[in-house]
N, CA, C and O atoms as a Tripos MOL2 file, in Angstrom:
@<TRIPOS>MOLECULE
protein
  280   279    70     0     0
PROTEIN
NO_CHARGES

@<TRIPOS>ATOM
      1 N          90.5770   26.4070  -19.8920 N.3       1 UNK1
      2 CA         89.6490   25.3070  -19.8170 C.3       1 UNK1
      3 C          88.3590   25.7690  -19.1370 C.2       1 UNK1
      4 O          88.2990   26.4210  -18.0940 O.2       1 UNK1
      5 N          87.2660   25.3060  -19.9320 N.am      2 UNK2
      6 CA         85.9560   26.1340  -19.0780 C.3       2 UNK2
      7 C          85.5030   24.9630  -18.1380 C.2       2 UNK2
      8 O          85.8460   23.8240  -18.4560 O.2       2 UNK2
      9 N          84.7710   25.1540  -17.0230 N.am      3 UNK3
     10 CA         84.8930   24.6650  -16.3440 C.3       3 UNK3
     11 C          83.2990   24.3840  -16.3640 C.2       3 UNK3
     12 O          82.7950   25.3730  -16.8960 O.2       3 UNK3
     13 N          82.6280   23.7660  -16.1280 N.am      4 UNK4
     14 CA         80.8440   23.4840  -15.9080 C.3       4 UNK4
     15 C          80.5950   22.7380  -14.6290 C.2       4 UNK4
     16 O          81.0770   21.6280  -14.4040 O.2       4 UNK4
     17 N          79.7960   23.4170  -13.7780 N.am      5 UNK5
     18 CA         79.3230   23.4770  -12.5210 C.3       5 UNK5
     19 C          77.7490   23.8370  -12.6020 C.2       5 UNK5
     20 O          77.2850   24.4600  -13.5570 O.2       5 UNK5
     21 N          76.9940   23.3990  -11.5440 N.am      6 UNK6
     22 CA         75.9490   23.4080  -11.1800 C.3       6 UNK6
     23 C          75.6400   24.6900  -10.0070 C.2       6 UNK6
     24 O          76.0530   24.5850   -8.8520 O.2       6 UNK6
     25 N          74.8810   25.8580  -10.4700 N.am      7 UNK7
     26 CA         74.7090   26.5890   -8.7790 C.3       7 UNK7
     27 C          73.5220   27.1020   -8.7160 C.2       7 UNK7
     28 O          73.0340   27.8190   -9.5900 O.2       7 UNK7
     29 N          72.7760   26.6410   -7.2860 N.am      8 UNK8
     30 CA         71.8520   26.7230   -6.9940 C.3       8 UNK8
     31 C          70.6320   26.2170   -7.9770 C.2       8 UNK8
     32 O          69.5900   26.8550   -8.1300 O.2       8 UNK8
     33 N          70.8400   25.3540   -8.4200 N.am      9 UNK9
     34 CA         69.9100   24.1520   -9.6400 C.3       9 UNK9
     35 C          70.1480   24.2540  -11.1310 C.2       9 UNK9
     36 O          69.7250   23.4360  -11.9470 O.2       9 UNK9
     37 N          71.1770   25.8040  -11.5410 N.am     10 UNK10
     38 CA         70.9420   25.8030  -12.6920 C.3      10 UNK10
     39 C          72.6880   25.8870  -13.1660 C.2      10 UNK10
     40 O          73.6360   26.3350  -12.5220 O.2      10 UNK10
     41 N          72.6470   25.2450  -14.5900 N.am     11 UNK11
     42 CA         74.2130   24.6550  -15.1880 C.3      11 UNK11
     43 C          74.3310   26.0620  -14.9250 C.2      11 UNK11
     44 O          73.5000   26.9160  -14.6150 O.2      11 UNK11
     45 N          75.6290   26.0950  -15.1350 N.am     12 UNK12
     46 CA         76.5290   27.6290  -15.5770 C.3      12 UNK12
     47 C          78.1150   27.2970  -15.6670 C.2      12 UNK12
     48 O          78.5240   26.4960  -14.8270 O.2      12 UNK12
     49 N          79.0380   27.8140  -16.5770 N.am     13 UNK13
     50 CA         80.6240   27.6080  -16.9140 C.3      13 UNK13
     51 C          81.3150   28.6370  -16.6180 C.2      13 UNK13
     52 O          81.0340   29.6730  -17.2210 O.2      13 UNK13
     53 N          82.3420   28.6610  -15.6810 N.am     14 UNK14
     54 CA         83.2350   29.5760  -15.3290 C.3      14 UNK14
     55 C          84.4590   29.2650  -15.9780 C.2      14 UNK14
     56 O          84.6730   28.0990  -16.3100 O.2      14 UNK14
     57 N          85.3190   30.1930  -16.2100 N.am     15 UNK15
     58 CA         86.4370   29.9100  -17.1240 C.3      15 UNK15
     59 C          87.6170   29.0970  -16.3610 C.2      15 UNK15
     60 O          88.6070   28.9130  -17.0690 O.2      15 UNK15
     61 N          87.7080   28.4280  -14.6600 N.am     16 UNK16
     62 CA         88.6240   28.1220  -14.2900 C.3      16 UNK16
     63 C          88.3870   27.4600  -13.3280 C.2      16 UNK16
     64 O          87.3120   27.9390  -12.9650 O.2      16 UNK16
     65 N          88.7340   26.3460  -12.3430 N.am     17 UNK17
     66 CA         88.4910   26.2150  -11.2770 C.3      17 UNK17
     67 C          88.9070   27.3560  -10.4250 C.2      17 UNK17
     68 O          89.5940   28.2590  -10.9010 O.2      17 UNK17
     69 N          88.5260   27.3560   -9.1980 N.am     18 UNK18
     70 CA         88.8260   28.3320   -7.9750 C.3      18 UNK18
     71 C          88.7080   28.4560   -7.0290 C.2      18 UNK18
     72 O          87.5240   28.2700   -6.7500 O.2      18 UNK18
     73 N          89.5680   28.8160   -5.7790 N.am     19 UNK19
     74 CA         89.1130   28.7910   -4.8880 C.3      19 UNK19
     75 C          87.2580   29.5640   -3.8010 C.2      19 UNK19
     76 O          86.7760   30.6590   -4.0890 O.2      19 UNK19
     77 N          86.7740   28.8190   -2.9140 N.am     20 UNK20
     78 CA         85.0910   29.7990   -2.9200 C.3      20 UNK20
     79 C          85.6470   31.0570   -2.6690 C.2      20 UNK20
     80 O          85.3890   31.8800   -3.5480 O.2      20 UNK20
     81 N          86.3500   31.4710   -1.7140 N.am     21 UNK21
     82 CA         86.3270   33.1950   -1.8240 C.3      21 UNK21
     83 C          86.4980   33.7090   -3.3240 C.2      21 UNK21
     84 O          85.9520   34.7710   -3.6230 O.2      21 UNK21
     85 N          87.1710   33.0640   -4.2060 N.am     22 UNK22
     86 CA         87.4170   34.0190   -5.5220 C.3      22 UNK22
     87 C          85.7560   33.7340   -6.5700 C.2      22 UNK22
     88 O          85.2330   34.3520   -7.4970 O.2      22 UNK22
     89 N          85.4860   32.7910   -5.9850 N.am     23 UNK23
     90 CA         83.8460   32.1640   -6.6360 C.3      23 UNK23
     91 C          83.1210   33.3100   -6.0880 C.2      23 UNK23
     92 O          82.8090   34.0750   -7.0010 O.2      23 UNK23
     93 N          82.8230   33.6230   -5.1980 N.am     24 UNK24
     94 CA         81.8080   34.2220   -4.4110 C.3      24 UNK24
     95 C          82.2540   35.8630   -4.9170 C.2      24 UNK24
     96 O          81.4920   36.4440   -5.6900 O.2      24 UNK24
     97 N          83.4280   36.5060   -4.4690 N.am     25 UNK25
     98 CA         84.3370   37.7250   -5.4640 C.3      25 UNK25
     99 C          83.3770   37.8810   -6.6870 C.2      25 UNK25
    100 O          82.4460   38.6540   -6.9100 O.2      25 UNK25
    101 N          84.0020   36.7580   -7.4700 N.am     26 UNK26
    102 CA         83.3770   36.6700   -9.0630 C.3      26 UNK26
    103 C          81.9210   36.9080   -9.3030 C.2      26 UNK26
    104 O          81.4850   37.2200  -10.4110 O.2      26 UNK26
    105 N          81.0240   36.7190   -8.0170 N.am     27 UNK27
    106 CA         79.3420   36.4220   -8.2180 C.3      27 UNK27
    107 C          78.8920   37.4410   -7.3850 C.2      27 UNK27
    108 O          77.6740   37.5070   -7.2240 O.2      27 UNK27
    109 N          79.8430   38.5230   -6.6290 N.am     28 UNK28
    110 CA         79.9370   40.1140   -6.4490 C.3      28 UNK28
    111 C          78.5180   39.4060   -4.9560 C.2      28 UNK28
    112 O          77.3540   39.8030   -4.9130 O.2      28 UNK28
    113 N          79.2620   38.1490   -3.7700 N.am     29 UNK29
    114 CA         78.4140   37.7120   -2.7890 C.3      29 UNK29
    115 C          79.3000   38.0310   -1.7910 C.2      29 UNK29
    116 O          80.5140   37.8280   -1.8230 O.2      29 UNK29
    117 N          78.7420   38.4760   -1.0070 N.am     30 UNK30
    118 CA         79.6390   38.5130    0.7060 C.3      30 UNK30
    119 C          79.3930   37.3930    1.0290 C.2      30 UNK30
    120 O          78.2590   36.9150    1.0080 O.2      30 UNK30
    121 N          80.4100   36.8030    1.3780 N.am     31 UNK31
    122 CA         80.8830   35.9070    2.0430 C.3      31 UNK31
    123 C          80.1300   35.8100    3.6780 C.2      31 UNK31
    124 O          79.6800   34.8620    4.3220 O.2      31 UNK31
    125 N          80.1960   36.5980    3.8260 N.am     32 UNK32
    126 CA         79.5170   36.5500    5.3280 C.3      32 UNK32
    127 C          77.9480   36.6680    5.5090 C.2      32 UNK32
    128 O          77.4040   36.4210    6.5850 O.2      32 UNK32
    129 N          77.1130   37.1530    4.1220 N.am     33 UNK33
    130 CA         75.3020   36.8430    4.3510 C.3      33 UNK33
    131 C          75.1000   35.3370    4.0910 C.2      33 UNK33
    132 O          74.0100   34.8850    4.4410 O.2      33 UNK33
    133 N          76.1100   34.3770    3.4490 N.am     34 UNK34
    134 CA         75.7440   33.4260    2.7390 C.3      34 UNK34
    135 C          76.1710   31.8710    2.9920 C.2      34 UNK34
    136 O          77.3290   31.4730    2.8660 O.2      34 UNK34
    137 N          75.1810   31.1380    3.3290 N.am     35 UNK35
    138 CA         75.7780   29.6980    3.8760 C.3      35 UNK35
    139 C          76.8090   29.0460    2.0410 C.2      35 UNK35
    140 O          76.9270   29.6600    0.9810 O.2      35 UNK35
    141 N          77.1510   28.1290    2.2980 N.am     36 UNK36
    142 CA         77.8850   27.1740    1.1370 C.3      36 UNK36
    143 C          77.8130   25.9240    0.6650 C.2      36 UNK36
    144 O          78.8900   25.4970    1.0830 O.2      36 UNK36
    145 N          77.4580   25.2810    0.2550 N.am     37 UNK37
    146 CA         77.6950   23.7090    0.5460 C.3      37 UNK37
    147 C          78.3180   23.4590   -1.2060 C.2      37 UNK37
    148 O          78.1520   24.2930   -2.0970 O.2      37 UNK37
    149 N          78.9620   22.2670   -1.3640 N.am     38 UNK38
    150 CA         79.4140   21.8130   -2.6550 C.3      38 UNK38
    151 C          79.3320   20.7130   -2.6500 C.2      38 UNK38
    152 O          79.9450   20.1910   -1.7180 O.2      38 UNK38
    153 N          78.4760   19.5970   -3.7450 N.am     39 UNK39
    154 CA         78.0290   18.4520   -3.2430 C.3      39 UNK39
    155 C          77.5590   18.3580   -2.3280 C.2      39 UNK39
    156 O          77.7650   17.4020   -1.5800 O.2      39 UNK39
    157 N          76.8290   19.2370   -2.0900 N.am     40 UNK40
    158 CA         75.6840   18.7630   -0.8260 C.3      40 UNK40
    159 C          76.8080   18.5000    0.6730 C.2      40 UNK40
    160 O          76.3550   17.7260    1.5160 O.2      40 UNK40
    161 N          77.8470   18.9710    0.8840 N.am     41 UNK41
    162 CA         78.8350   19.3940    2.2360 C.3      41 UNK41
    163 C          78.6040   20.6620    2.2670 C.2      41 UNK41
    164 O          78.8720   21.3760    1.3010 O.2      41 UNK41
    165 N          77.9880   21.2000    3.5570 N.am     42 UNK42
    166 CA         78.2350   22.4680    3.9350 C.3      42 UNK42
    167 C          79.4590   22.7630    4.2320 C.2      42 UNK42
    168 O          80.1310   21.8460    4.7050 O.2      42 UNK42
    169 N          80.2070   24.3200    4.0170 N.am     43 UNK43
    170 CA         81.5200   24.3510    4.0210 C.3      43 UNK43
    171 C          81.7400   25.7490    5.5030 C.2      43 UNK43
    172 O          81.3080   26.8850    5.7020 O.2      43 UNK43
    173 N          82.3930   25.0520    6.0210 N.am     44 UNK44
    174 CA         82.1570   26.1610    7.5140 C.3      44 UNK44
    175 C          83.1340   27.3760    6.7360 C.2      44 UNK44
    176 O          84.0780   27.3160    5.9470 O.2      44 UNK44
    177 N          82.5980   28.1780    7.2080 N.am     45 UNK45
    178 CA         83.1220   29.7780    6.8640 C.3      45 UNK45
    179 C          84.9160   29.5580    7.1070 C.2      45 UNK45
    180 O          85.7290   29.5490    6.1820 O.2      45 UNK45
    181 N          85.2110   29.4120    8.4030 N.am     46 UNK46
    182 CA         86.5010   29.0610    8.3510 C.3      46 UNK46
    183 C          87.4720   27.9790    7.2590 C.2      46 UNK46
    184 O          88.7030   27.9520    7.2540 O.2      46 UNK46
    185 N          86.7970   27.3510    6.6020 N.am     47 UNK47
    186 CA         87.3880   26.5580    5.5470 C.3      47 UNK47
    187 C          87.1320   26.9550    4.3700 C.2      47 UNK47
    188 O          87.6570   26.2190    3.5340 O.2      47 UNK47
    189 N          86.4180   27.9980    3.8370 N.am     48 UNK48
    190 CA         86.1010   28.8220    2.6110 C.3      48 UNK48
    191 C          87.5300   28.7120    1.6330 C.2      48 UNK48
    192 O          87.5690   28.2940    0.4760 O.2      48 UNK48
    193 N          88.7310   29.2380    2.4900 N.am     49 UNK49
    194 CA         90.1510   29.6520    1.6840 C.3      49 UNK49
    195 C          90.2800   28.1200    0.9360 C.2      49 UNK49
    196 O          90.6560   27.9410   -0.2230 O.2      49 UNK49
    197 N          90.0150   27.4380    1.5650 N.am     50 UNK50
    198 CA         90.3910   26.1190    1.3480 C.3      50 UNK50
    199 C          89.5440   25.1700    0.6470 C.2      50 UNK50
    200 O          89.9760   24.0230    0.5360 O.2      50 UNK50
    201 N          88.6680   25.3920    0.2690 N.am     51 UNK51
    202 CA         87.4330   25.0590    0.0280 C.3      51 UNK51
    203 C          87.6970   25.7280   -1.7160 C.2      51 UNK51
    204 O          87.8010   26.9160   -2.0190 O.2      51 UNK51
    205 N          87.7780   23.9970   -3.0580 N.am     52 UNK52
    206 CA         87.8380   24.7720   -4.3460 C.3      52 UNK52
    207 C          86.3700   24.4250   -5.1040 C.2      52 UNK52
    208 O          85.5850   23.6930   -4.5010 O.2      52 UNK52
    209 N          86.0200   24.9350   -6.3770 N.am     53 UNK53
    210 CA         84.9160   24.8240   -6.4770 C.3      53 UNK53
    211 C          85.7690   24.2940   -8.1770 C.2      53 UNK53
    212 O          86.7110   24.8680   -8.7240 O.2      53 UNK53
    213 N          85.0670   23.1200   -8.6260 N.am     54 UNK54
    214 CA         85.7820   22.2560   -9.5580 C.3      54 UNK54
    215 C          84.4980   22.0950  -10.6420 C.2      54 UNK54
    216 O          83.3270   22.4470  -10.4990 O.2      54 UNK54
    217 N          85.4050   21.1890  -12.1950 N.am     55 UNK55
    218 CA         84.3810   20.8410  -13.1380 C.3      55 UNK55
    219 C          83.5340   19.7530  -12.1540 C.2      55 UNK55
    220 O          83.9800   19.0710  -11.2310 O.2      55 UNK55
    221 N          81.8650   19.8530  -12.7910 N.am     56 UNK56
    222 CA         80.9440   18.9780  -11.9830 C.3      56 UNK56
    223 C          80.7830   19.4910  -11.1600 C.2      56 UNK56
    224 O          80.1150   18.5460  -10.7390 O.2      56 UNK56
    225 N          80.7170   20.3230  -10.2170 N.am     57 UNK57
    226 CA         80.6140   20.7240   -8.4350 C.3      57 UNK57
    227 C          78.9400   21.0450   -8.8160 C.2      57 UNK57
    228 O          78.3980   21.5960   -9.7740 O.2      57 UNK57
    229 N          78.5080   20.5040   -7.7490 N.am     58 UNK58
    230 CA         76.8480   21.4390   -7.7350 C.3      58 UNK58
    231 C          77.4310   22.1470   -6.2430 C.2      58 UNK58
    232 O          78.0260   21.6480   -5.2880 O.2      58 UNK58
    233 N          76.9770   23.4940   -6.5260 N.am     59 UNK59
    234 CA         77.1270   24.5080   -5.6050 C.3      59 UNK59
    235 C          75.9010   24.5470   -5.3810 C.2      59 UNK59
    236 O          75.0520   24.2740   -6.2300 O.2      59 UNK59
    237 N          75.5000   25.1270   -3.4100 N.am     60 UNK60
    238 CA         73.9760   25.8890   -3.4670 C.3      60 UNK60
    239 C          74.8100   26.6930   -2.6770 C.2      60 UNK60
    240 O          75.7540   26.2490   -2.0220 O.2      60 UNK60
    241 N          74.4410   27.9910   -2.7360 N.am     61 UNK61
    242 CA         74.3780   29.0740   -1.8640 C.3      61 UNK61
    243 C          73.4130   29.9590   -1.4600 C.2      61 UNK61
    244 O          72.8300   30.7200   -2.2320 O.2      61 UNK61
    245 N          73.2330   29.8930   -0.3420 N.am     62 UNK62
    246 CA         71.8560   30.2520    0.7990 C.3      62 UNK62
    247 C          72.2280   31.8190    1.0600 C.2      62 UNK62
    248 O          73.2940   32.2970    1.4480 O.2      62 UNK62
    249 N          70.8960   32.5190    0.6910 N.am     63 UNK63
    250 CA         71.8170   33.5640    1.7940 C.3      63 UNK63
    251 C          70.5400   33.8480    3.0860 C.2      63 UNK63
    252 O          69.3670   33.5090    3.2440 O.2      63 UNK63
    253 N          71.4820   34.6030    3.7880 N.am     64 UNK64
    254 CA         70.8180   34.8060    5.3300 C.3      64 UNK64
    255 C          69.8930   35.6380    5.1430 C.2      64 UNK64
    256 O          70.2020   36.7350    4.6760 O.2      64 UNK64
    257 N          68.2980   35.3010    5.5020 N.am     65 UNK65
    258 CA         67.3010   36.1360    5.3990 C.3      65 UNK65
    259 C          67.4240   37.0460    7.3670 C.2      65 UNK65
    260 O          68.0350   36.9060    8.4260 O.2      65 UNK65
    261 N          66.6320   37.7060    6.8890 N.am     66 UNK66
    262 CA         66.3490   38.2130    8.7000 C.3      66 UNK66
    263 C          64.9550   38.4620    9.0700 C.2      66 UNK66
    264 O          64.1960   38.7980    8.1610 O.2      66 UNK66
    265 N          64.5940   38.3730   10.0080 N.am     67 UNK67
    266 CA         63.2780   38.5530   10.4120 C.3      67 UNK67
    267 C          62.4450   37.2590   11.3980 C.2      67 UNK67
    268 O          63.0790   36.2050   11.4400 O.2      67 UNK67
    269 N          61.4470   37.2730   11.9690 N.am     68 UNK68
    270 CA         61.3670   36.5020   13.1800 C.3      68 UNK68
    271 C          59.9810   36.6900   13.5070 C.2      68 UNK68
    272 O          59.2930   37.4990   12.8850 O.2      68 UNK68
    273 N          59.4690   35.8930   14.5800 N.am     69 UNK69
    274 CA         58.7320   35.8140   15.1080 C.3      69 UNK69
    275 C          57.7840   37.2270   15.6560 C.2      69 UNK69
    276 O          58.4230   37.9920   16.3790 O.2      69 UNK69
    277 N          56.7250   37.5110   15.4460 N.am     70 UNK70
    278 CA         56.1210   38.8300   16.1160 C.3      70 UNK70
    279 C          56.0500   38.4260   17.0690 C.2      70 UNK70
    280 O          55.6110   39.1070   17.9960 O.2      70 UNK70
@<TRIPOS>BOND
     1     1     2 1
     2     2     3 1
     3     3     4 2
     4     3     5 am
     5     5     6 1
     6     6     7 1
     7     7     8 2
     8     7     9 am
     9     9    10 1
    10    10    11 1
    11    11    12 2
    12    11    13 am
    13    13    14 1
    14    14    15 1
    15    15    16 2
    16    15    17 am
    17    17    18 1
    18    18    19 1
    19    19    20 2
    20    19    21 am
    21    21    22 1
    22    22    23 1
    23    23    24 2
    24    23    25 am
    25    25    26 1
    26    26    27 1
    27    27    28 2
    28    27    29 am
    29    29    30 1
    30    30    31 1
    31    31    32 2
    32    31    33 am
    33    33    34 1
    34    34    35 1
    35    35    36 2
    36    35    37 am
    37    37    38 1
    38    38    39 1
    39    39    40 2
    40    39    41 am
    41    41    42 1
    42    42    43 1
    43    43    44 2
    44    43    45 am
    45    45    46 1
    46    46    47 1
    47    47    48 2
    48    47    49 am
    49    49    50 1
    50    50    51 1
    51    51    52 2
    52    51    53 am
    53    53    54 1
    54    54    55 1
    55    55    56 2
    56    55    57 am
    57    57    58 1
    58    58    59 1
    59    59    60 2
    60    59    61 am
    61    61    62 1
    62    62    63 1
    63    63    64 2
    64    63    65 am
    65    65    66 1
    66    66    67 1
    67    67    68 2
    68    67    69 am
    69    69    70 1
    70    70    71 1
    71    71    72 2
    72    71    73 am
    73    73    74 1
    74    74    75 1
    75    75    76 2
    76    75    77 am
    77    77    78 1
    78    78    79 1
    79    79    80 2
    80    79    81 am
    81    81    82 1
    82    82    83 1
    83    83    84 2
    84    83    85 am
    85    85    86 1
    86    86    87 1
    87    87    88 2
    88    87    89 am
    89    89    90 1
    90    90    91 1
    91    91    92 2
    92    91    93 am
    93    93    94 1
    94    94    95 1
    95    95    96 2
    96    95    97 am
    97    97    98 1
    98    98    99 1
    99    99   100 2
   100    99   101 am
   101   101   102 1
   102   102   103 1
   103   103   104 2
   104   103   105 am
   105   105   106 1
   106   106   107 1
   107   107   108 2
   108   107   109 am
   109   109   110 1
   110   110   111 1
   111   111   112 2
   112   111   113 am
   113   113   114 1
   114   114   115 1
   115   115   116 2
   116   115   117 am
   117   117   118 1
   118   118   119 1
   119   119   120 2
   120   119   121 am
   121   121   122 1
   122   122   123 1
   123   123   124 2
   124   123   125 am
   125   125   126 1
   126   126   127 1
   127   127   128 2
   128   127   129 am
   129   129   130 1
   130   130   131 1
   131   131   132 2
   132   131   133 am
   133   133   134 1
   134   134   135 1
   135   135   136 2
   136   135   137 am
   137   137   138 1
   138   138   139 1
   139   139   140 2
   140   139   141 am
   141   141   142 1
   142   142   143 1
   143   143   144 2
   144   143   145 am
   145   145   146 1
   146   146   147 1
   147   147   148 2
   148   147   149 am
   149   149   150 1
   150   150   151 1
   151   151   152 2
   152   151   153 am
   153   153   154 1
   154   154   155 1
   155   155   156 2
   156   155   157 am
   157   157   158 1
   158   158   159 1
   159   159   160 2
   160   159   161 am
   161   161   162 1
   162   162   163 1
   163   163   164 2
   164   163   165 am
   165   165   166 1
   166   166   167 1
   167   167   168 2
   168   167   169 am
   169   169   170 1
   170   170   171 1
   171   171   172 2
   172   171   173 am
   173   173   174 1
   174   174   175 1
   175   175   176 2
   176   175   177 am
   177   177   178 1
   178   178   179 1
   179   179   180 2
   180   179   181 am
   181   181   182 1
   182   182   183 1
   183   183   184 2
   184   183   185 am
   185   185   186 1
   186   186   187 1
   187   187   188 2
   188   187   189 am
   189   189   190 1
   190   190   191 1
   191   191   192 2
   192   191   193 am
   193   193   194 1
   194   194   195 1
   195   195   196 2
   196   195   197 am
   197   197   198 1
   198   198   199 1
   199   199   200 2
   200   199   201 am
   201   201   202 1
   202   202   203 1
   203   203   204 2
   204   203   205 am
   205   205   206 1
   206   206   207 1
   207   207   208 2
   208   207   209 am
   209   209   210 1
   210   210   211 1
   211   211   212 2
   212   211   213 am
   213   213   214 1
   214   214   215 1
   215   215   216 2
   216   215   217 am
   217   217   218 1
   218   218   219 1
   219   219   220 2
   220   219   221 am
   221   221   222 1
   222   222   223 1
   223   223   224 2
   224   223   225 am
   225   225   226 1
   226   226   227 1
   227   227   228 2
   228   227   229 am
   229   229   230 1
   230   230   231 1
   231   231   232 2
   232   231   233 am
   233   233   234 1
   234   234   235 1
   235   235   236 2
   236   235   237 am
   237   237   238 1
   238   238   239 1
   239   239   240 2
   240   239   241 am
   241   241   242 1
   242   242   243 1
   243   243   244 2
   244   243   245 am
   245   245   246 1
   246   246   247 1
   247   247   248 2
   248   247   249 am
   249   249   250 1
   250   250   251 1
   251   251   252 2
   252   251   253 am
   253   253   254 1
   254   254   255 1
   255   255   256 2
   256   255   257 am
   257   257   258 1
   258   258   259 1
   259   259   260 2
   260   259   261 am
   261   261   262 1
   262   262   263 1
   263   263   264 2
   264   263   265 am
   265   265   266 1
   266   266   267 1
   267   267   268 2
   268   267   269 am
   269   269   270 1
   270   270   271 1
   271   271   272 2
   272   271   273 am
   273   273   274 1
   274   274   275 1
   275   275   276 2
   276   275   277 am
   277   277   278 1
   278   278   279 1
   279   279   280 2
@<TRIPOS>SUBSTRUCTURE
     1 UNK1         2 RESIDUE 1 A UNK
     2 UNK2         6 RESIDUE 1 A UNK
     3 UNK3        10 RESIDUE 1 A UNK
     4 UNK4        14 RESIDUE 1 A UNK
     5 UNK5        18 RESIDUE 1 A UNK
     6 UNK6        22 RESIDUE 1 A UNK
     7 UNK7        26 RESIDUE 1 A UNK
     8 UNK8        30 RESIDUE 1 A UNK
     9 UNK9        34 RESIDUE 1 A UNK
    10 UNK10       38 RESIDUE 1 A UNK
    11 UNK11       42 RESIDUE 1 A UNK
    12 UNK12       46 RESIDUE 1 A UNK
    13 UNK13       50 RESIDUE 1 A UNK
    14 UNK14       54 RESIDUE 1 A UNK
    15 UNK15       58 RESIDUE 1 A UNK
    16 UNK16       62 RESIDUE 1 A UNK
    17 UNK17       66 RESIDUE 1 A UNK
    18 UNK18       70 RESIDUE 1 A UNK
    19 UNK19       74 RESIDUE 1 A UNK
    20 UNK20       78 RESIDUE 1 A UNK
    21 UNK21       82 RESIDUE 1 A UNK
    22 UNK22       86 RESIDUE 1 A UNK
    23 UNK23       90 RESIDUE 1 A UNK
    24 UNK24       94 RESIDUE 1 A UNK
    25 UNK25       98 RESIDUE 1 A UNK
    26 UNK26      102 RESIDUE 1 A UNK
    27 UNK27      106 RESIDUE 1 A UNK
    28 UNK28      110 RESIDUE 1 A UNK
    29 UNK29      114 RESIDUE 1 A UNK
    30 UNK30      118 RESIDUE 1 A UNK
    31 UNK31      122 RESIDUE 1 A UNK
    32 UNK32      126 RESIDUE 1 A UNK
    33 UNK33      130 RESIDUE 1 A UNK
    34 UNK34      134 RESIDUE 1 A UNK
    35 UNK35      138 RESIDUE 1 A UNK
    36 UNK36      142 RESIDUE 1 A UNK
    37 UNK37      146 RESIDUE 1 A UNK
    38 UNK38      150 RESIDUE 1 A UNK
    39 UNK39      154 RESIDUE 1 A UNK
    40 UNK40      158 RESIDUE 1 A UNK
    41 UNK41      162 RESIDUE 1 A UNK
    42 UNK42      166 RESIDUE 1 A UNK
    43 UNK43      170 RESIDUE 1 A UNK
    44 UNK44      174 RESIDUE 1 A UNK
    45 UNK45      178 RESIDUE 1 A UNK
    46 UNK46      182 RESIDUE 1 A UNK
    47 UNK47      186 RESIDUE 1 A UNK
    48 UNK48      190 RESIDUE 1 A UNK
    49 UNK49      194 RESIDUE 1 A UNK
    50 UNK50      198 RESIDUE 1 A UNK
    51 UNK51      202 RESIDUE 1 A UNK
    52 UNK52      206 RESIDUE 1 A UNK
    53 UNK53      210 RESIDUE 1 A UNK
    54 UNK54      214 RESIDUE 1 A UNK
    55 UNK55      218 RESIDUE 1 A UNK
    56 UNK56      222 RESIDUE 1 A UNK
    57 UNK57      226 RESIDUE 1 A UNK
    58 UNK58      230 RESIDUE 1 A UNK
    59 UNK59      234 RESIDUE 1 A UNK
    60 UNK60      238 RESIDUE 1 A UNK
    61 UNK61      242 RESIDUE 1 A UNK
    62 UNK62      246 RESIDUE 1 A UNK
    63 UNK63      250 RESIDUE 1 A UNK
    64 UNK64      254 RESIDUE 1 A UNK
    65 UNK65      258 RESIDUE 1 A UNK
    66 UNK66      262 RESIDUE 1 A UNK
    67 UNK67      266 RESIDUE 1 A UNK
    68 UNK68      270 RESIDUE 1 A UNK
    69 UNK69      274 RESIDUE 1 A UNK
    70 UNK70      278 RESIDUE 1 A UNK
């Protein structure tokens, strides 16, 4: 069953629901540069395993820039 989701503003179909670590795996993202939210809930890093990404989901994923103030 293909699955159609929203990420980061634009449609896209993955072949399955899944859990985010196997989402993020699949989209070749470390898990650790990158905030999460699904429906607009940010998903704390510790709830990732648990955390599935379904038909309909709008995903955004942020990733961590670096740099600061001179």
């Amino acid at each position: 069953m293909t699955v159609r989701i929203t990420v980061n503003g634009k449609p896209r179909e993955i072949e399955c629901e899944m859990d985010l670590p196997s989402f993020l795996a699949a989209n070749k993202i470390d898990p650790r540069l990158v905030a999460v939210a699904i429906n607009g809930d940010v998903i704390p890093k510790h709830d990732y395993a648990s955390a599935r990404v379904r038909d309909g989901d709008v995903v955004e994923v942020v990733r961590m820039v670096g740099g600061g103030a001179r």
